[in-house]
N, C-alpha and C positions, 0 to 999 in steps of 0.2 A: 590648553590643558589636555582635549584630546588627542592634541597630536603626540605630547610628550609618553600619552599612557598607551598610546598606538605604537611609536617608538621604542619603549620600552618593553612591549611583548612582542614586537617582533625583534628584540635583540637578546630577548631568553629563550624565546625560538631558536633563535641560530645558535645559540651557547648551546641550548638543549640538544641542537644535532650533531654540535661539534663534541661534545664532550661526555654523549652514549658510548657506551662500552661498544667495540665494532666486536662482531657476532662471525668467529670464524671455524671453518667445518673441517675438521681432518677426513681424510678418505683414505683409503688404500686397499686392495684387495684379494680375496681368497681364492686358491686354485684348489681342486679335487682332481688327485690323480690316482691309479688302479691300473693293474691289472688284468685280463681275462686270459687264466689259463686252457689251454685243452684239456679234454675227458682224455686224456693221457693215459692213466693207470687201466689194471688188466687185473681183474677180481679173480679170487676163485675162492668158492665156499667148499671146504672140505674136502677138497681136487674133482671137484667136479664143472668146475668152470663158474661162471657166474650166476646160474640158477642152480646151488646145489640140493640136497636132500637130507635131513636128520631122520631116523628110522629107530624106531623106542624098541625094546624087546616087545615080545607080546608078554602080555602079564593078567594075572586071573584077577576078577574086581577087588577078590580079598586083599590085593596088593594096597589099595591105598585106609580106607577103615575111618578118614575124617575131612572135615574143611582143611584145601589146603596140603594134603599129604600127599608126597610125592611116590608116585608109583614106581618113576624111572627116569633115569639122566641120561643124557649122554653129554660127552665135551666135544666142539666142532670150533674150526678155523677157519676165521676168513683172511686169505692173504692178500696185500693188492702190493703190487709191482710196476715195475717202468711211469711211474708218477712224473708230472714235470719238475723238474727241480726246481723253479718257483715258488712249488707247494712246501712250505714247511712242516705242516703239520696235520693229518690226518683224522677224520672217526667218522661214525657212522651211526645215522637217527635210522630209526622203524618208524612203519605204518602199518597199521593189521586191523584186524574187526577183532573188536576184544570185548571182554563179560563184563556187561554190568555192577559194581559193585568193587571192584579189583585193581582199585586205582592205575585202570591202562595198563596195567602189568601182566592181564592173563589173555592170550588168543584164543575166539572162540571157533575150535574145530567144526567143520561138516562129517557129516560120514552118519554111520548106524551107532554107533556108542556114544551115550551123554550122561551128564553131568563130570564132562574131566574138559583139562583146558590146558594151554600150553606156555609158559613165560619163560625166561631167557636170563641168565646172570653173568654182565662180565667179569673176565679175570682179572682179580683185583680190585673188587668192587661188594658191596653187599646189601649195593639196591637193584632191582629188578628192572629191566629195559623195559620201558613206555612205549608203546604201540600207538601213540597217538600223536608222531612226527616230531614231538618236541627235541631241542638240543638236547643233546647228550651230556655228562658235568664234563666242562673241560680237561679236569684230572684226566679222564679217560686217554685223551688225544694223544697221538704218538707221533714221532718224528719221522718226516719220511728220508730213511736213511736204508737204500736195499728191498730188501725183502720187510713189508710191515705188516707184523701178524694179529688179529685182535681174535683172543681164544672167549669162547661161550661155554658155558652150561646150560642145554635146554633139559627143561624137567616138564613132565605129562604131571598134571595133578590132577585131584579129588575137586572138584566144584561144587559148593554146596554140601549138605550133610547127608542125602541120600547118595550111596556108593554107583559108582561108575553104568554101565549097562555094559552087555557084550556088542562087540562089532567094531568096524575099521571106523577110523577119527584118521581127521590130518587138516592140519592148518598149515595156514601160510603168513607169512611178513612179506614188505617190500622194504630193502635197504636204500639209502642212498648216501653216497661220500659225501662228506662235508671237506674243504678243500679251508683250512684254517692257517 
């Protein structure tokens, strides 16, 4: 009698191994490929090369009068050129030290004059450039096709509700190409 019940599990045993579902593993593999263009392209802000300059009129404090109020504009171009052709599509984030409060949108000046600040509007656009590195909306981006021009609006404002002081201001941004 024990032999037969001995026999009998070990012939559900072997049934049991023959008749497990076999366990089988598909593979196959991923490749990542890219890319690296050259610093190719040839800037210039406002034809003055790559480091250029925006210059506000001089303007009396009476000029601005609130939070916010623009004292002075000017419009300035950054062109860039000879890009690799690789590159489809172009723009350009800032970085700057900017005012508290202004969601990254206003730079804050050194110099003898305060309470004024400086932000930047591009064309065809009606939010203010972030100084705080982030992308840019891709709408922005332009094809590099030639000559690709990205035109600004920098406006000097009023900062805060006490008006401007006298004396020289001047800020600065750092650009860099985004190669999209």
């Amino acid at each position: 009698m024990c032999k037969k019940i001995l026999t009998d599990l070990f012939m559900g045993g072997m049934l049991a191994g023959i008749v497990a579902p076999a366990l089988a593993v598909d593979t196959g593999s991923i490749t990542f490929t890219g890319k690296i263009v050259p610093d190719s392209c040839v800037v210039d802000v406002n034809g003055a090369g790559g480091e250029g300059t925006v210059t506000f009129n001089q303007l009396s404090k009476t000029a601005f009068g609130a939070d916010k109020k623009v004292g002075d504009s000017q419009s300035f171009a950054i062109t860039i050129t000879g890009c690799d052709e690789a590159v489809q599509n172009l723009n350009i984030k800032f970085d700057g030290a900017s005012i508290p409060g202004y969601n990254e949108e206003v730079l804050q000046p050194g110099g003898e004059a305060k309470n004024v600040g400086v932000r930047m509007l591009p064309e065809g656009s009606s939010n203010y450039v972030k100084f705080d590195g982030s992308e840019p909306d891709v709408a922005l981006n332009k094809a590099n096709v030639g000559n690709v021009i990205f035109n600004y609006k920098a406006e000097v404002i009023q900062v805060g509700s006490t008006a401007p002081t006298a004396g020289d201001y001047s800020a600065q941004a750092t650009y860099t190409l985004l190669y999209r």
